[in-house]
C-alpha positions in Angstrom: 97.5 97.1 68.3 97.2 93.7 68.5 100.0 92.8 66.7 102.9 94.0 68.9 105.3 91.7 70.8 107.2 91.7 74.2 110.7 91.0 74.5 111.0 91.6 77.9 110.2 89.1 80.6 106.5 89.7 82.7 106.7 90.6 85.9 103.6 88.9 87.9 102.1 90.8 90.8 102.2 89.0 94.2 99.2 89.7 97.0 100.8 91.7 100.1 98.8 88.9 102.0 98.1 85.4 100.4 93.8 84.6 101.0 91.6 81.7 101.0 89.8 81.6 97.5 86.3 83.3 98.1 88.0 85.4 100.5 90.3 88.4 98.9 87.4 90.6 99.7 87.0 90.5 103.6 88.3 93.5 105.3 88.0 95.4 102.0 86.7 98.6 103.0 85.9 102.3 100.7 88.7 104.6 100.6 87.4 107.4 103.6 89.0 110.6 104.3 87.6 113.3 106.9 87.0 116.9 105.2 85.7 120.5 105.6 82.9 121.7 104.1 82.5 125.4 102.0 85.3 126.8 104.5 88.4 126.1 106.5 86.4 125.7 109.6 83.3 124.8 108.3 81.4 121.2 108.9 83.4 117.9 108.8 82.4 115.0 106.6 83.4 111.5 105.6 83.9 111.3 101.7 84.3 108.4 99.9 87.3 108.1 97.2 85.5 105.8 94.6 87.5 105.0 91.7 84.2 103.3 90.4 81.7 106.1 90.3 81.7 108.2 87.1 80.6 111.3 89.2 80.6 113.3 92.4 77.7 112.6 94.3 76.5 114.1 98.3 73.2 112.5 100.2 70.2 114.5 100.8 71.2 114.2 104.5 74.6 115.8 104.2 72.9 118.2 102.4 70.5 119.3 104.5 73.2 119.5 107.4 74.9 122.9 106.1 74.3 125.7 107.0 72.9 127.6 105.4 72.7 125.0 102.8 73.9 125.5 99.1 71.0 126.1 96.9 70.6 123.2 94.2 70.8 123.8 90.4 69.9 122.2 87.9 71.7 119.8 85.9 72.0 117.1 83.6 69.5 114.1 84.0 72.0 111.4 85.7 70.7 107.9 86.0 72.7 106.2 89.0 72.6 102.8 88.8 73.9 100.7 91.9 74.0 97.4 93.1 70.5 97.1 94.3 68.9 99.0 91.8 68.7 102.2 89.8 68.0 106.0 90.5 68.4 109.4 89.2 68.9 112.7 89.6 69.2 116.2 87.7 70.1 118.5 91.0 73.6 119.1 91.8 75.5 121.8 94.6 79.0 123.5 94.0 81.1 122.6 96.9 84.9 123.2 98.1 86.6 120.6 99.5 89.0 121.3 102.6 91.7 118.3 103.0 93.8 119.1 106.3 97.3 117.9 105.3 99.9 118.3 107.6 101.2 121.5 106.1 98.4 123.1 105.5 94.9 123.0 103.6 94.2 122.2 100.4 91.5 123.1 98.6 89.2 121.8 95.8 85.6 123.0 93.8 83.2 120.4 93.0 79.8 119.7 91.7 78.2 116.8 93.7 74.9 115.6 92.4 72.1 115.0 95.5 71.0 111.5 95.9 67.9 110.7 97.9 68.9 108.0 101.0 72.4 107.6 99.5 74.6 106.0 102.4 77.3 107.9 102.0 77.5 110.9 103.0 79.7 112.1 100.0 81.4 110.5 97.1 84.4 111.8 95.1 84.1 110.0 91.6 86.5 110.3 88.8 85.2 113.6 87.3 87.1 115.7 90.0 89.7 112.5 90.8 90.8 113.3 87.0 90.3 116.7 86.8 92.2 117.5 89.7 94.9 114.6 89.3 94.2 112.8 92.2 95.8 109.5 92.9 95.4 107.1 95.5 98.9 105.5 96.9 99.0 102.8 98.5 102.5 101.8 100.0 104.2 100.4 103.1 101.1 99.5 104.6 99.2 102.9 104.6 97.3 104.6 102.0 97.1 108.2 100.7 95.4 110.6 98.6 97.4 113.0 96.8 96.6 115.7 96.1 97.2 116.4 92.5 100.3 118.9 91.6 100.1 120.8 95.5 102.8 118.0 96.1 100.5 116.9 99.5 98.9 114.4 100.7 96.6 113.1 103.5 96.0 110.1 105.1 93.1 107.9 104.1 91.1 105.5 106.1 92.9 101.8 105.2 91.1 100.5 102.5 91.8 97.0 104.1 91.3 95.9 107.9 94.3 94.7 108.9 92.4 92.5 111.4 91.7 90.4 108.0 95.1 90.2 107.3 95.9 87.1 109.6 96.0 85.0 106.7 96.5 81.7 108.6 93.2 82.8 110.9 91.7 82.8 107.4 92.9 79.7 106.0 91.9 78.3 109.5 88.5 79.6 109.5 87.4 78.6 105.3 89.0 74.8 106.4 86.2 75.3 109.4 83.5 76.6 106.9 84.1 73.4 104.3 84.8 71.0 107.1 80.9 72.0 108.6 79.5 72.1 104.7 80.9 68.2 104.0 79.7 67.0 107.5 76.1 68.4 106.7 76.2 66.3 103.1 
């Protein structure tokens, strides 16, 4: 593998919007789309599209929202570790997924393990993304999930606030921040 060669030219990458170093992540936000729950007209939710979590997880809260809530089973013992510390969890609930498109609805079946005080109220990780060929697309300023072979897509909240795209309010505001650091020295 590590012997092969390239004999075409690289092509580099340019950022849509040029930041301040220390800055690329302001505005960065989680991937959000607004679902059904267990029916075509059952309870909306915010999920989470995250490309970083190995599994699909819901919080104890969501949970205990439907009605009549889907009885837990038992599962593998999943340690979750996060930013701020670790966790686990062995109880998971079968789901389906409703995504409104504007066609029509699509619909998935997932297994979300239940996390105690989890902030988000449900997170789609790659075991379904995969399994269901789910890709996120982000183009022409907006950003989409689609949704595997049905050949739809929705809408997803932007993963970037545009209000942080002002690069030279940026650049104007990390000259501010250095200019107060040196006077304090």
């Amino acid at each position: 593998m590590g012997t092969e060669t390239f004999t075409s030219e690289v092509i580099q990458l340019r950022p849509v919007a040029g930041r301040p170093p220390g800055t690329t992540f302001l505005g960065a936000q989680p991937s959000k789309a607004t679902i059904r729950l267990n029916s075509p007209g059952g309870p909306s939710a915010q999920i989470v599209i995250d490309s970083g979590s190995n599994i699909s997880l819901i919080s104890s809260k969501l949970l205990e929202q439907l009605q009549p809530p889907p009885k837990p089973k038992e599962g593998q013992n999943i340690k979750i570790n996060q930013v701020t510390g670790r966790s686990s969890t062995t109880q998971y609930v079968p789901l389906d997924l409703y995504f409104e498109t504007e066609k029509e609805l699509v619909t998935m079946r997932i297994e979300a393990y239940i996390v105690k005080d989890m902030n988000a109220p449900l997170i789609l990780g790659n075991n379904f993304a995969d399994q269901y060929s789910l890709s996120i697309v982000q183009e022409h300023g907006t950003t989409s999930l689609r949704l595997g072979e049905s050949g739809h897509s929705i809408l997803l909240d932007s993963s970037v606030d545009s209000s942080y795209l002002d690069v030279q309010a940026l650049h104007n505001k990390a000259r501010a921040i250095q200019h107060r650091k040196n006077n304090r020295n």
